[in-house]
CHARMM-style PDB file with segment names, atoms N, HN, CA, C and O in Angstrom:
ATOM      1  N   UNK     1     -31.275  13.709 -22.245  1.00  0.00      PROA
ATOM      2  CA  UNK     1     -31.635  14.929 -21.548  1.00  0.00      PROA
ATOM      3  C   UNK     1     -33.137  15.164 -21.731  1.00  0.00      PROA
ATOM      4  O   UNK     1     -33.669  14.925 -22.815  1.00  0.00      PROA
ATOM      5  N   UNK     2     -34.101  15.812 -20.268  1.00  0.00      PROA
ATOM      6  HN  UNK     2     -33.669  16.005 -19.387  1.00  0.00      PROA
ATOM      7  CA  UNK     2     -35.507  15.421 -20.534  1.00  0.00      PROA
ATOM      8  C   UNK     2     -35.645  17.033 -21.147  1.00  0.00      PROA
ATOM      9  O   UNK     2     -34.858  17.935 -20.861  1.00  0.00      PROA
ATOM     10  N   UNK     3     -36.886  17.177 -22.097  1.00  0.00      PROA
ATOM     11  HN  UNK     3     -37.525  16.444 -22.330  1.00  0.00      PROA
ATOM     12  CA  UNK     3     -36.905  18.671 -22.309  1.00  0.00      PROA
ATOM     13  C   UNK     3     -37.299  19.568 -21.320  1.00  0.00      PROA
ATOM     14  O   UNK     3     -37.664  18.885 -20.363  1.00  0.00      PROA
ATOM     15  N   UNK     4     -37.385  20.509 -21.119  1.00  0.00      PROA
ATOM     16  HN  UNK     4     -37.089  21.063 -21.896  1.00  0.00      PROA
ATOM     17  CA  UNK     4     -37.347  22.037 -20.384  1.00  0.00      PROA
ATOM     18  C   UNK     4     -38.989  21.994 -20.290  1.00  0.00      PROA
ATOM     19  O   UNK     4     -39.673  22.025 -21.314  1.00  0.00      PROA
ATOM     20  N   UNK     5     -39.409  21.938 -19.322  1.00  0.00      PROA
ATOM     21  HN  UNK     5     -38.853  21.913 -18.491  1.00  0.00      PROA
ATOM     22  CA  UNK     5     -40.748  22.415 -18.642  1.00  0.00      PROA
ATOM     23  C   UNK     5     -41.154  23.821 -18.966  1.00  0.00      PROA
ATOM     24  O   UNK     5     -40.135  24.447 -19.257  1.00  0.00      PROA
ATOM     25  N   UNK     6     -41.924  24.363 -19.016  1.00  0.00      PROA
ATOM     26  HN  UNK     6     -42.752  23.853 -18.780  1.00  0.00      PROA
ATOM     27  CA  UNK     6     -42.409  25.576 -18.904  1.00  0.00      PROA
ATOM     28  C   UNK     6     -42.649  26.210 -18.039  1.00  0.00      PROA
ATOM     29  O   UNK     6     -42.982  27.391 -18.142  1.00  0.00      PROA
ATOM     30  N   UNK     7     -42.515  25.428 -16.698  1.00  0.00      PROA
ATOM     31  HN  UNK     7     -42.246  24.468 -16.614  1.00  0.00      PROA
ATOM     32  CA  UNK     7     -42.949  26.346 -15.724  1.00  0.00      PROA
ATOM     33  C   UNK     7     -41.882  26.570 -14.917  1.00  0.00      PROA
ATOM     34  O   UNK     7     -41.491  25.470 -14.529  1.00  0.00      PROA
ATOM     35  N   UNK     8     -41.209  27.451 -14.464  1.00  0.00      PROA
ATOM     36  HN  UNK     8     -41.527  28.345 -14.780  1.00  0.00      PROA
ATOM     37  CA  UNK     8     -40.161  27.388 -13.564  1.00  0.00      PROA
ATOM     38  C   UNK     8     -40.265  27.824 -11.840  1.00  0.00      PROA
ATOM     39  O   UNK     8     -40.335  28.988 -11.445  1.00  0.00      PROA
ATOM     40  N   UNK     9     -40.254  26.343 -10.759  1.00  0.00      PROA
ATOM     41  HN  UNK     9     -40.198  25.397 -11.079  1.00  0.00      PROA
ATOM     42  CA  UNK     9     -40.776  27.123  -9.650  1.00  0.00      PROA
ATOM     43  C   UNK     9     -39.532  26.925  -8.467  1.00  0.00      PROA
ATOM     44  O   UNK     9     -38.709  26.066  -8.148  1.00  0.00      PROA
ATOM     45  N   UNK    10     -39.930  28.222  -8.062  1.00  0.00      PROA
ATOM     46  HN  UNK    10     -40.598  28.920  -8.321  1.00  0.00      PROA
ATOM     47  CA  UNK    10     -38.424  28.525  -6.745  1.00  0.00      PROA
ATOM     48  C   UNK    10     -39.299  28.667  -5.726  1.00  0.00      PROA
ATOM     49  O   UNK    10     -38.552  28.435  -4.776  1.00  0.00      PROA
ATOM     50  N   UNK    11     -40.553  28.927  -5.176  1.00  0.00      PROA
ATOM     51  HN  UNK    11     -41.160  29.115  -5.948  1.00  0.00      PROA
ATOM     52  CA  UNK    11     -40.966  27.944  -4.080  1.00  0.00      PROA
ATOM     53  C   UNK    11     -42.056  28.252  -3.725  1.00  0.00      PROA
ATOM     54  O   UNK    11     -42.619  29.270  -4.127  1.00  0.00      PROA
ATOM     55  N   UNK    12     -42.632  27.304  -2.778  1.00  0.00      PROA
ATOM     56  HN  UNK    12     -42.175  26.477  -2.451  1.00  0.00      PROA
ATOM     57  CA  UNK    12     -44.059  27.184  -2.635  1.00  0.00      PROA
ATOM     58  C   UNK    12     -44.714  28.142  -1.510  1.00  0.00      PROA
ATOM     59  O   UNK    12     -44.198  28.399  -0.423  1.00  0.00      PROA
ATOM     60  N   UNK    13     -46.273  28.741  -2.109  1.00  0.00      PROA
ATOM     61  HN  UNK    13     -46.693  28.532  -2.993  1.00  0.00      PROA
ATOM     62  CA  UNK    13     -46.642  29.912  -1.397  1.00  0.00      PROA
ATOM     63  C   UNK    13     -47.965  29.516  -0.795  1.00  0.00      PROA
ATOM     64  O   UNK    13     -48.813  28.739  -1.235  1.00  0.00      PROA
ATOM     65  N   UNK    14     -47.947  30.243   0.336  1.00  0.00      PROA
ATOM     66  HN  UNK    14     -47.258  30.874   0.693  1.00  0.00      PROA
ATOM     67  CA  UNK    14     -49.292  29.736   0.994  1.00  0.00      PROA
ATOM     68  C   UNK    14     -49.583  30.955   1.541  1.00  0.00      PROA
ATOM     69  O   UNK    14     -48.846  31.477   2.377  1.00  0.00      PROA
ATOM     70  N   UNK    15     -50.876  31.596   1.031  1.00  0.00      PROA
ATOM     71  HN  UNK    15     -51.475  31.172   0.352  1.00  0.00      PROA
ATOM     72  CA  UNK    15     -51.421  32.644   1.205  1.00  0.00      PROA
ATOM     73  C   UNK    15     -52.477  32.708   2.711  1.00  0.00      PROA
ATOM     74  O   UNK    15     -53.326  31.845   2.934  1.00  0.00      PROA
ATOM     75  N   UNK    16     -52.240  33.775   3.545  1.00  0.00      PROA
ATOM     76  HN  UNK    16     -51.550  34.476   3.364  1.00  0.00      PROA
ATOM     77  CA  UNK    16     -53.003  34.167   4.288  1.00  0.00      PROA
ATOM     78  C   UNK    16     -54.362  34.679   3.954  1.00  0.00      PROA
ATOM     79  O   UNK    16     -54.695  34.193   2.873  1.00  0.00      PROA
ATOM     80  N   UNK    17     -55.333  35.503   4.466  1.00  0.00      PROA
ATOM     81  HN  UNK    17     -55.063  35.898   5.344  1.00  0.00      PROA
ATOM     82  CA  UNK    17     -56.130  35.638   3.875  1.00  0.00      PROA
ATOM     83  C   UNK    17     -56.025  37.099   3.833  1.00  0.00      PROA
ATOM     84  O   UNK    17     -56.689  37.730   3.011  1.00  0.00      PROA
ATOM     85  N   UNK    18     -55.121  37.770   4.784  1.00  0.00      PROA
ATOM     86  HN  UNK    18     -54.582  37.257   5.452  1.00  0.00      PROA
ATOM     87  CA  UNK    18     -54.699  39.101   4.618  1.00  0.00      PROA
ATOM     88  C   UNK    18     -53.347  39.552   3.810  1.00  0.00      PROA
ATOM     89  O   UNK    18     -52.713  40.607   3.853  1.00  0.00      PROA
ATOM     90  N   UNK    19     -53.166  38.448   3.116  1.00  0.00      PROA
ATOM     91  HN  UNK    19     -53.681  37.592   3.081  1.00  0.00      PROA
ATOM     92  CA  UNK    19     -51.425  38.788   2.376  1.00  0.00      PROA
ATOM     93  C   UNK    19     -51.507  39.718   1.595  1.00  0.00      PROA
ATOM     94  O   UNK    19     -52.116  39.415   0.568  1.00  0.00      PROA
ATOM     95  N   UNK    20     -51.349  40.169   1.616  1.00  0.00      PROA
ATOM     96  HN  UNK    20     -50.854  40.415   2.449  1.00  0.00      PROA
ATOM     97  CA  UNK    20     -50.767  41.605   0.841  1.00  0.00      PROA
ATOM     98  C   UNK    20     -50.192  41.403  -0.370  1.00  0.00      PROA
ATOM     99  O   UNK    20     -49.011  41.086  -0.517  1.00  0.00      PROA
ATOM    100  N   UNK    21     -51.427  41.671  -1.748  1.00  0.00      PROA
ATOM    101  HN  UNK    21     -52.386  41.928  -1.629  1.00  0.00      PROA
ATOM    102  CA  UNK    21     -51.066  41.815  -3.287  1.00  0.00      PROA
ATOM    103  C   UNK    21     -51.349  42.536  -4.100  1.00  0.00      PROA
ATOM    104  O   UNK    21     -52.447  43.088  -4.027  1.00  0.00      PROA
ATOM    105  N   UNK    22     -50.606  42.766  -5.018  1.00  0.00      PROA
ATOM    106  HN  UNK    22     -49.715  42.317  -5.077  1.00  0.00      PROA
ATOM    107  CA  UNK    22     -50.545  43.939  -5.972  1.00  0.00      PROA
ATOM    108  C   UNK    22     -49.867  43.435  -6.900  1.00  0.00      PROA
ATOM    109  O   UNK    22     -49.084  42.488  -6.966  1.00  0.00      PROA
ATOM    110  N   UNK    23     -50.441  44.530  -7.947  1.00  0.00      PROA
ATOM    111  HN  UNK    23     -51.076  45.300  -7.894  1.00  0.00      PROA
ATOM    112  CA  UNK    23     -50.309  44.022  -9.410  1.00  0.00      PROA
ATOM    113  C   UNK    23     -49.667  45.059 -10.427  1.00  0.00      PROA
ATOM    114  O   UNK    23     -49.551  46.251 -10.140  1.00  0.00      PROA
ATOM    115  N   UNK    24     -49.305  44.575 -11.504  1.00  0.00      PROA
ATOM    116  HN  UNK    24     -49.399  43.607 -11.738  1.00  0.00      PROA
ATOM    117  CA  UNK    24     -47.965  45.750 -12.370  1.00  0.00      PROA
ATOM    118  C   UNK    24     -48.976  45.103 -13.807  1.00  0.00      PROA
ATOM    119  O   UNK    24     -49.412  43.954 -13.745  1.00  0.00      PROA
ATOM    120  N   UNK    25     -49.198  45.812 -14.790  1.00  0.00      PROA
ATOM    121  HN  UNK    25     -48.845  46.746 -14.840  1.00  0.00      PROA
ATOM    122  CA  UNK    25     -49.262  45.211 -16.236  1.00  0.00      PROA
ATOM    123  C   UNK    25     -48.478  46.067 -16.823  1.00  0.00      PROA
ATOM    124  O   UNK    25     -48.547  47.292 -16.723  1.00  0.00      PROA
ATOM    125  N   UNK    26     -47.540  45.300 -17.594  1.00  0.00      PROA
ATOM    126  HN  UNK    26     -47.484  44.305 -17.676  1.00  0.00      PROA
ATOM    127  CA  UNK    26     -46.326  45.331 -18.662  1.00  0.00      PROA
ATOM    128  C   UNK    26     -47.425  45.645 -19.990  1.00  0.00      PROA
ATOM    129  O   UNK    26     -47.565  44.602 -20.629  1.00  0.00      PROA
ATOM    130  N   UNK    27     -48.203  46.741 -20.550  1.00  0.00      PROA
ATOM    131  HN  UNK    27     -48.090  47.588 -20.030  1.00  0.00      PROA
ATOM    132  CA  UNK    27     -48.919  46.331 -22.151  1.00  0.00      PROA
ATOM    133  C   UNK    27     -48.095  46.077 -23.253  1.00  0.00      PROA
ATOM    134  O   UNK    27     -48.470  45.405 -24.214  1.00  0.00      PROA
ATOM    135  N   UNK    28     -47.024  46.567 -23.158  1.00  0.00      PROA
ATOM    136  HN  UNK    28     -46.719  47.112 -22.377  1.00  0.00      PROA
ATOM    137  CA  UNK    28     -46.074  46.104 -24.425  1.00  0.00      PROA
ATOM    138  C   UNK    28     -45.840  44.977 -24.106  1.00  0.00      PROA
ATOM    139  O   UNK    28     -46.479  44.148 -24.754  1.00  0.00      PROA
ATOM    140  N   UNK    29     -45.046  44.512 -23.217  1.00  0.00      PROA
ATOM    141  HN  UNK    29     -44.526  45.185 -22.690  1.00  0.00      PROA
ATOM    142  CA  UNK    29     -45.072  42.536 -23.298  1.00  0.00      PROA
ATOM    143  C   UNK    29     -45.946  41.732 -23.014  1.00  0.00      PROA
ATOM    144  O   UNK    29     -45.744  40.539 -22.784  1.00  0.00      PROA
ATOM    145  N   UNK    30     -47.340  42.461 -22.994  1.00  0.00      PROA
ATOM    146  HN  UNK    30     -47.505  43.430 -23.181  1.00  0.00      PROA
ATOM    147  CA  UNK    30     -48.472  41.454 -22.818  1.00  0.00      PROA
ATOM    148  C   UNK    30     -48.379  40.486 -21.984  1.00  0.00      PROA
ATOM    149  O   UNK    30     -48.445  39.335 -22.415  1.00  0.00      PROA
ATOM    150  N   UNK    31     -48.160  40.797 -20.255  1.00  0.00      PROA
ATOM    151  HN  UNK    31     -48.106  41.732 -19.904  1.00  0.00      PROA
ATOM    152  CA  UNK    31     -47.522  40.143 -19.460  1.00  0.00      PROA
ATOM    153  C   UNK    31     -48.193  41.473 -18.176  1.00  0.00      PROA
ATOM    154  O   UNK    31     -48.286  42.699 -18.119  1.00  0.00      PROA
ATOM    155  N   UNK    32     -48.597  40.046 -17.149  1.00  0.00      PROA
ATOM    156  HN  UNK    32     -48.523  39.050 -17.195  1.00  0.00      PROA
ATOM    157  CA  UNK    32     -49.262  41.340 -15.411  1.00  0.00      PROA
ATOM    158  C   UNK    32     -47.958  40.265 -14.745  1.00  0.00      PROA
ATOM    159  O   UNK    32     -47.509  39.256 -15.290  1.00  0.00      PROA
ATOM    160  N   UNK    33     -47.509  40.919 -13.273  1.00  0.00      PROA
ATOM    161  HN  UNK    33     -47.874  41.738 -12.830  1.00  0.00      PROA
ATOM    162  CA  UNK    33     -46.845  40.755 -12.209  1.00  0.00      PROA
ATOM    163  C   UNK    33     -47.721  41.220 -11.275  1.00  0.00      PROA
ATOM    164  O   UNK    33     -48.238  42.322 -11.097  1.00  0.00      PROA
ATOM    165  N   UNK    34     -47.799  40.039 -10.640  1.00  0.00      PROA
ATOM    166  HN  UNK    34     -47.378  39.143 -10.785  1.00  0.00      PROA
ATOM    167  CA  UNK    34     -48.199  39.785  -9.074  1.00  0.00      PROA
ATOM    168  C   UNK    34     -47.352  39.831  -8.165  1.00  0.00      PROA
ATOM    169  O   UNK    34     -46.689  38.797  -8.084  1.00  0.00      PROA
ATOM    170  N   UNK    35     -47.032  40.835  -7.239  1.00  0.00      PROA
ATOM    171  HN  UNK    35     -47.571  41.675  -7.305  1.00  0.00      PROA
ATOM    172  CA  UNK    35     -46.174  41.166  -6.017  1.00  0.00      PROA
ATOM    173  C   UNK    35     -46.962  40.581  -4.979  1.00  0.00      PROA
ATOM    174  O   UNK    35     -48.107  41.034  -5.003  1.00  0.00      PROA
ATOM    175  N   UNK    36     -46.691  39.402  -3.712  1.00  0.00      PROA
ATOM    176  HN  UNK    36     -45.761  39.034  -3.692  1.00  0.00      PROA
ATOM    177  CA  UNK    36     -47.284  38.877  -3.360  1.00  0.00      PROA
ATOM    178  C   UNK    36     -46.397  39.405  -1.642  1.00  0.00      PROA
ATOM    179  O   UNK    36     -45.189  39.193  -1.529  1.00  0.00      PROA
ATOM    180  N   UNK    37     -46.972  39.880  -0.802  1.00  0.00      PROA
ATOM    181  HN  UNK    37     -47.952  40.052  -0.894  1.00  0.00      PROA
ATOM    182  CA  UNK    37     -46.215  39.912   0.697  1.00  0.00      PROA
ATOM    183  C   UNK    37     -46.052  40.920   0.855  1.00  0.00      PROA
ATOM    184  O   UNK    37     -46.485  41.758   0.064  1.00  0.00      PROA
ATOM    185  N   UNK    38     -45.264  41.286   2.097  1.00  0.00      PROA
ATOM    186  HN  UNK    38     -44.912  40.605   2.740  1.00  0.00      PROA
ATOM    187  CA  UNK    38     -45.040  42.834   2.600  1.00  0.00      PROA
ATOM    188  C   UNK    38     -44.576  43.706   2.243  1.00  0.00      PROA
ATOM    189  O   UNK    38     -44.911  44.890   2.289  1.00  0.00      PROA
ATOM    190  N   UNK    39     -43.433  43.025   1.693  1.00  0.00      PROA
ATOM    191  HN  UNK    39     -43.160  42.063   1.655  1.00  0.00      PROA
ATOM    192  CA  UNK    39     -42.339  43.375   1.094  1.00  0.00      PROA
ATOM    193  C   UNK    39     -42.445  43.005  -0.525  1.00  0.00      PROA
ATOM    194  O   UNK    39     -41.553  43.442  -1.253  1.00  0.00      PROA
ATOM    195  N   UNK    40     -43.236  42.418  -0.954  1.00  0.00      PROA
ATOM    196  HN  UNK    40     -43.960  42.063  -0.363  1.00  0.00      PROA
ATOM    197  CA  UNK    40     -43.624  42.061  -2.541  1.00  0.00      PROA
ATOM    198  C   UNK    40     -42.162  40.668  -2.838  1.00  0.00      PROA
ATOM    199  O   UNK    40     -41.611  40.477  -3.922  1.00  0.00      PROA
ATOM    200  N   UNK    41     -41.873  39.939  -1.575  1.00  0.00      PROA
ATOM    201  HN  UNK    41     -42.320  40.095  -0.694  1.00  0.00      PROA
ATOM    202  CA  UNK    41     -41.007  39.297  -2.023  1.00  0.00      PROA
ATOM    203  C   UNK    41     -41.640  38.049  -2.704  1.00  0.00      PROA
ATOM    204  O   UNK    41     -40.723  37.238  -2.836  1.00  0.00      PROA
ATOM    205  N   UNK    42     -42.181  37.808  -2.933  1.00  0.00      PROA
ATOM    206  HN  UNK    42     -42.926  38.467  -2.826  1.00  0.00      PROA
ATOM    207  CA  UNK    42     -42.684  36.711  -3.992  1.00  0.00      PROA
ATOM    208  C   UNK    42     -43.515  37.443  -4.920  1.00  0.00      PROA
ATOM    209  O   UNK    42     -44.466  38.166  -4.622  1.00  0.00      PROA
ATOM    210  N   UNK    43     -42.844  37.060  -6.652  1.00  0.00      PROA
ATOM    211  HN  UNK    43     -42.072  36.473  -6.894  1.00  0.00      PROA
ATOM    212  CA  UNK    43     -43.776  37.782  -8.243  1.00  0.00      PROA
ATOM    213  C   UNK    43     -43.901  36.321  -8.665  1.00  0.00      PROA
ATOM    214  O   UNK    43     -43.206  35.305  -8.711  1.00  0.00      PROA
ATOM    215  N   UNK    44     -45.243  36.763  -8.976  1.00  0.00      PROA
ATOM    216  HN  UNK    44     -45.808  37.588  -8.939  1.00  0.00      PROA
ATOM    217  CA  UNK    44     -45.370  36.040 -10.324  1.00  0.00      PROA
ATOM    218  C   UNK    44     -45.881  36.244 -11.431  1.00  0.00      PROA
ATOM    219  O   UNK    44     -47.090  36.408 -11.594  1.00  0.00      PROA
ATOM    220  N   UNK    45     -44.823  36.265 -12.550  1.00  0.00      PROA
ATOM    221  HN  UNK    45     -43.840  36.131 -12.417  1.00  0.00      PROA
ATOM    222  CA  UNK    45     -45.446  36.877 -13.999  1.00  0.00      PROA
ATOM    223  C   UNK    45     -45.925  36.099 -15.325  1.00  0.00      PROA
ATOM    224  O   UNK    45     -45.472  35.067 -15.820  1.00  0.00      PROA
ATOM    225  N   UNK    46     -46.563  36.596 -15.574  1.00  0.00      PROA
ATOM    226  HN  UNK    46     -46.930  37.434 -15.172  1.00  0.00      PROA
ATOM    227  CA  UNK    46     -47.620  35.683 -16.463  1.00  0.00      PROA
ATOM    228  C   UNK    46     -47.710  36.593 -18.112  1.00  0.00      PROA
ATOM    229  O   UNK    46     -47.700  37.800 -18.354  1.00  0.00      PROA
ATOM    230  N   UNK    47     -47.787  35.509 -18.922  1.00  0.00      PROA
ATOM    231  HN  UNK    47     -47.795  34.528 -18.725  1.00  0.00      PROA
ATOM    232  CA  UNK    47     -48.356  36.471 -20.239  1.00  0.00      PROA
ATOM    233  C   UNK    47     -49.874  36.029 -19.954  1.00  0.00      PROA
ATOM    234  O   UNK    47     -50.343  35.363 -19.031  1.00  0.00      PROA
ATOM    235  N   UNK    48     -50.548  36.703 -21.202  1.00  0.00      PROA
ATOM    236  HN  UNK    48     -50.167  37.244 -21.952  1.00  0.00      PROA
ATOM    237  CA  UNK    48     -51.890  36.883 -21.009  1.00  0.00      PROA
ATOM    238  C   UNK    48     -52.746  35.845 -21.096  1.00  0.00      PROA
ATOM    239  O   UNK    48     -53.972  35.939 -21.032  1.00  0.00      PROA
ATOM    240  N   UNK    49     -52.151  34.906 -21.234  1.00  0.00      PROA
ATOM    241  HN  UNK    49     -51.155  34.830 -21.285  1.00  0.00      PROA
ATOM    242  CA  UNK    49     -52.666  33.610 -21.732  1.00  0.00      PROA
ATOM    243  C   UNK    49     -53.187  32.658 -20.684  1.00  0.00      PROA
ATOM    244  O   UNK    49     -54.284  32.166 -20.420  1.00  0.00      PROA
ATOM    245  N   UNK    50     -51.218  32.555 -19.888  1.00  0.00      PROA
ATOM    246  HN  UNK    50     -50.327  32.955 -20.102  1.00  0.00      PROA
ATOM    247  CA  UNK    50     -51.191  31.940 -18.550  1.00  0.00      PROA
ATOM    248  C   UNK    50     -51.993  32.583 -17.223  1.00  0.00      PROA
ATOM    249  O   UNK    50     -52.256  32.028 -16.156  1.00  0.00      PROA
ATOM    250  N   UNK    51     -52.317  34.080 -17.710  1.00  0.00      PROA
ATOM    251  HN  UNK    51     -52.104  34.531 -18.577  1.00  0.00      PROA
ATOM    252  CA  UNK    51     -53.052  34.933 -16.427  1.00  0.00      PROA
ATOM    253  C   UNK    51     -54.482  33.986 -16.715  1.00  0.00      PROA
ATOM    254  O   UNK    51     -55.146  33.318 -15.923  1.00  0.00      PROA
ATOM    255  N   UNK    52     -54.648  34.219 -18.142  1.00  0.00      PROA
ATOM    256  HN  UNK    52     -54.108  34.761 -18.785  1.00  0.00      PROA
ATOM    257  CA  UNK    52     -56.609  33.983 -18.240  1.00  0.00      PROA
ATOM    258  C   UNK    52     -56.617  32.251 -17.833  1.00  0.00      PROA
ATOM    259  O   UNK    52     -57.682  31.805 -17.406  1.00  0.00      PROA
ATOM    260  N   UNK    53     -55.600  31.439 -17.951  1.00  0.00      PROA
ATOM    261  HN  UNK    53     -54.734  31.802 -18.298  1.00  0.00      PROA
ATOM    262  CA  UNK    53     -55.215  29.791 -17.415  1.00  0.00      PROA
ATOM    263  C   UNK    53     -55.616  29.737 -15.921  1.00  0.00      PROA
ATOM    264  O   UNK    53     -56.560  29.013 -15.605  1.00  0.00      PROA
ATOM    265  N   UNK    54     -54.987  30.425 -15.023  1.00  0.00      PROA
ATOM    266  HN  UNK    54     -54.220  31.013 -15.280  1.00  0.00      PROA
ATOM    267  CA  UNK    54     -54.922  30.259 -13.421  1.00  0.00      PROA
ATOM    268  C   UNK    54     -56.220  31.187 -13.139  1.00  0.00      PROA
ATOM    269  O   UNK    54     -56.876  30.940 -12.127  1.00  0.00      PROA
ATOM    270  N   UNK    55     -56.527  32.008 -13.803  1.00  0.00      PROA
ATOM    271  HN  UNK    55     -55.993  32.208 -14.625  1.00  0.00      PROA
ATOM    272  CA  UNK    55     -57.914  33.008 -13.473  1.00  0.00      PROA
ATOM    273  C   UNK    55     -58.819  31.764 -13.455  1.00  0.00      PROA
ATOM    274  O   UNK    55     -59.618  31.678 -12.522  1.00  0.00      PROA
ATOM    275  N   UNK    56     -58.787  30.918 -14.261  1.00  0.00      PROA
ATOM    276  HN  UNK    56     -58.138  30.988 -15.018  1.00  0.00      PROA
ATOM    277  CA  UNK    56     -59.915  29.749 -15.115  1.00  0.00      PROA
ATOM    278  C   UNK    56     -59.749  28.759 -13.781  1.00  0.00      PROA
ATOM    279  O   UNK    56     -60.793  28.645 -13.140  1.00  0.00      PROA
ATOM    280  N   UNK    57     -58.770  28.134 -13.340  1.00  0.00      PROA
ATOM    281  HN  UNK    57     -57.921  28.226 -13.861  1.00  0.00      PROA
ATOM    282  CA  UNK    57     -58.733  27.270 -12.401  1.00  0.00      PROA
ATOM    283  C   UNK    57     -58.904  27.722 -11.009  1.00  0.00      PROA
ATOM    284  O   UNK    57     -59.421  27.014 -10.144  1.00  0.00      PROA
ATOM    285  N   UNK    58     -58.339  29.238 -10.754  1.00  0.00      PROA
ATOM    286  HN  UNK    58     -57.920  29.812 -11.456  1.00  0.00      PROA
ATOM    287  CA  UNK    58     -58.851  29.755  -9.195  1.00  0.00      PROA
ATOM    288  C   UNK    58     -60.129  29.773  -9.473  1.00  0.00      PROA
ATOM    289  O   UNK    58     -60.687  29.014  -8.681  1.00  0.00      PROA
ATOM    290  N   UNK    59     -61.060  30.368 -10.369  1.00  0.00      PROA
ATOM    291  HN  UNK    59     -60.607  30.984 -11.012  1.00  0.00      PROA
ATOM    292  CA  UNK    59     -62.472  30.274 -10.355  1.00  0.00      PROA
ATOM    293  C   UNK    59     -62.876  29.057  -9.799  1.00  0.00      PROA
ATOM    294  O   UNK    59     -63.297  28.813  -8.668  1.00  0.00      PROA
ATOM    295  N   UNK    60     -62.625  28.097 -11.075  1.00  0.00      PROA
ATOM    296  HN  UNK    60     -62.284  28.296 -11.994  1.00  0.00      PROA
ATOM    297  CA  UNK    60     -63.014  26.767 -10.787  1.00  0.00      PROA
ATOM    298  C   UNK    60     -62.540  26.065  -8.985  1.00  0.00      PROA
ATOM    299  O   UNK    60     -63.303  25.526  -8.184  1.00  0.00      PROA
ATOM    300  N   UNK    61     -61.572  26.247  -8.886  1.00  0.00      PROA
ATOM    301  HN  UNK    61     -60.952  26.686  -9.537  1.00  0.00      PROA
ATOM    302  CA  UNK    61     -60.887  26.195  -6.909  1.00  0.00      PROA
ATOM    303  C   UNK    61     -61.736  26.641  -6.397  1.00  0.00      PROA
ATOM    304  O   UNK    61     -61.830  26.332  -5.209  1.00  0.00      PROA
ATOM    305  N   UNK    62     -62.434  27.256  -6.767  1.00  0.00      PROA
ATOM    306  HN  UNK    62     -62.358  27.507  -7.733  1.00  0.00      PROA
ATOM    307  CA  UNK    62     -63.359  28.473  -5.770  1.00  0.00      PROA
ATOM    308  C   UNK    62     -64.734  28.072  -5.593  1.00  0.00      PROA
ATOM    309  O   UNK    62     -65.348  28.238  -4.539  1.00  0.00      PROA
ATOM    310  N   UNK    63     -65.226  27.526  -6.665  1.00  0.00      PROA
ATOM    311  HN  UNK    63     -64.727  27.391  -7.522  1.00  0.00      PROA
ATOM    312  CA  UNK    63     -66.567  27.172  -6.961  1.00  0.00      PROA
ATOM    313  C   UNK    63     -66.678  25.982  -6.297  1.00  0.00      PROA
ATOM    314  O   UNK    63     -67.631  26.036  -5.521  1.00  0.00      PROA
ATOM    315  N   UNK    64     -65.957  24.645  -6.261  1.00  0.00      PROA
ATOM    316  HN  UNK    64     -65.182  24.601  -6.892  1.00  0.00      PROA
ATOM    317  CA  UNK    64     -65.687  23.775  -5.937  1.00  0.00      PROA
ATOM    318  C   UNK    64     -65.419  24.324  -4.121  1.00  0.00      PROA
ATOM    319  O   UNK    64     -65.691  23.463  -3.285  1.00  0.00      PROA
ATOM    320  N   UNK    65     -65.311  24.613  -4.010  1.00  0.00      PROA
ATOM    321  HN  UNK    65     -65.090  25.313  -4.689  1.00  0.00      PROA
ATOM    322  CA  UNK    65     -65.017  25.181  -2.231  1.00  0.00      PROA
ATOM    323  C   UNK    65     -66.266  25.749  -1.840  1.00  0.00      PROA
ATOM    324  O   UNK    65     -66.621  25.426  -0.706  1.00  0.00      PROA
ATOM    325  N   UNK    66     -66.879  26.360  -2.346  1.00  0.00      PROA
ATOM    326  HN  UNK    66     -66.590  26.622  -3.267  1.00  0.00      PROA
ATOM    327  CA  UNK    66     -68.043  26.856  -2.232  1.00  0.00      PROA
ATOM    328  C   UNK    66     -69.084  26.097  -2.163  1.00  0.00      PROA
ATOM    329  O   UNK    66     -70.016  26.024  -1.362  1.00  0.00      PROA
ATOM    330  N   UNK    67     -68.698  25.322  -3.478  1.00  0.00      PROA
ATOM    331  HN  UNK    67     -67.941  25.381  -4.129  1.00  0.00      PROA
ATOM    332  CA  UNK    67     -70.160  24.150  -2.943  1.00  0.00      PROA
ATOM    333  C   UNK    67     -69.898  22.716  -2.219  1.00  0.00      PROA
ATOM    334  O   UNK    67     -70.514  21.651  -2.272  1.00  0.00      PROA
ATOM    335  N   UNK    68     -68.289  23.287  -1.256  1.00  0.00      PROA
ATOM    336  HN  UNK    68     -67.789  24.152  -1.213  1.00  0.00      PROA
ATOM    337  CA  UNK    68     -68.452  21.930  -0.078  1.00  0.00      PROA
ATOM    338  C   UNK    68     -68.077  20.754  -0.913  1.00  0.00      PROA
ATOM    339  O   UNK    68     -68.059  19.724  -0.239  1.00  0.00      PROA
ATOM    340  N   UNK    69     -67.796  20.596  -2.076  1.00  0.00      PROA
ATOM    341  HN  UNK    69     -67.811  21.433  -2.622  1.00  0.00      PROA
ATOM    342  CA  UNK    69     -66.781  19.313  -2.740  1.00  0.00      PROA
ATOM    343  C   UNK    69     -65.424  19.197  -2.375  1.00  0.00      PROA
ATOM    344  O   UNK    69     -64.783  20.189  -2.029  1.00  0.00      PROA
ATOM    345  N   UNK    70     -64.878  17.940  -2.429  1.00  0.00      PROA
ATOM    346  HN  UNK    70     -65.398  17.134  -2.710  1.00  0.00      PROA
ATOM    347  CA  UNK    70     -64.152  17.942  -2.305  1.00  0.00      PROA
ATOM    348  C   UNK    70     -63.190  18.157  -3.430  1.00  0.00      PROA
ATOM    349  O   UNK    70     -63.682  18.907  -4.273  1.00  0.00      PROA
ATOM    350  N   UNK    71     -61.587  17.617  -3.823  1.00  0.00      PROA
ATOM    351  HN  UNK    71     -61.188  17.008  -3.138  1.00  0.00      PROA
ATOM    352  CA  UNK    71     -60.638  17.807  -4.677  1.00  0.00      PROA
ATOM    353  C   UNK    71     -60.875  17.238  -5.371  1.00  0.00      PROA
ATOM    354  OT1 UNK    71     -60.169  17.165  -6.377  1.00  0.00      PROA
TER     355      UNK     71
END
């Protein structure tokens, strides 16, 4: 049996540039939720760790787009 991943994903999102998001922070579980859509039907929740992880790589996504590099 292989071990248990950490990440658990139920499916793939592709953001508009007008999608509609909003945010919840939990301070006792040290944990934000991202409501993603019209209806907020896609979350994704993060402890503080994994938020400052994907903050670090959208930057980096971003910078890299910006200066016209590729992947």
């Amino acid at each position: 049996m292989e071990p248990r991943s950490p990440v658990r994903v139920e499916s793939q999102i592709q953001l508009s540039a007008d999608a509609p998001l909003r945010w919840d922070v939990d301070h006792e579980a040290d944990t934000a939720t991202i409501y993603i859509g019209e209806r907020e039907e896609h979350v994704l929740r993060l402890c503080r760790e994994s938020l400052r992880d994907l903050v670090h790589t959208c930057a980096r996504a971003l910078a890299e787009m910006q200066a016209g590099r590729g992947h």
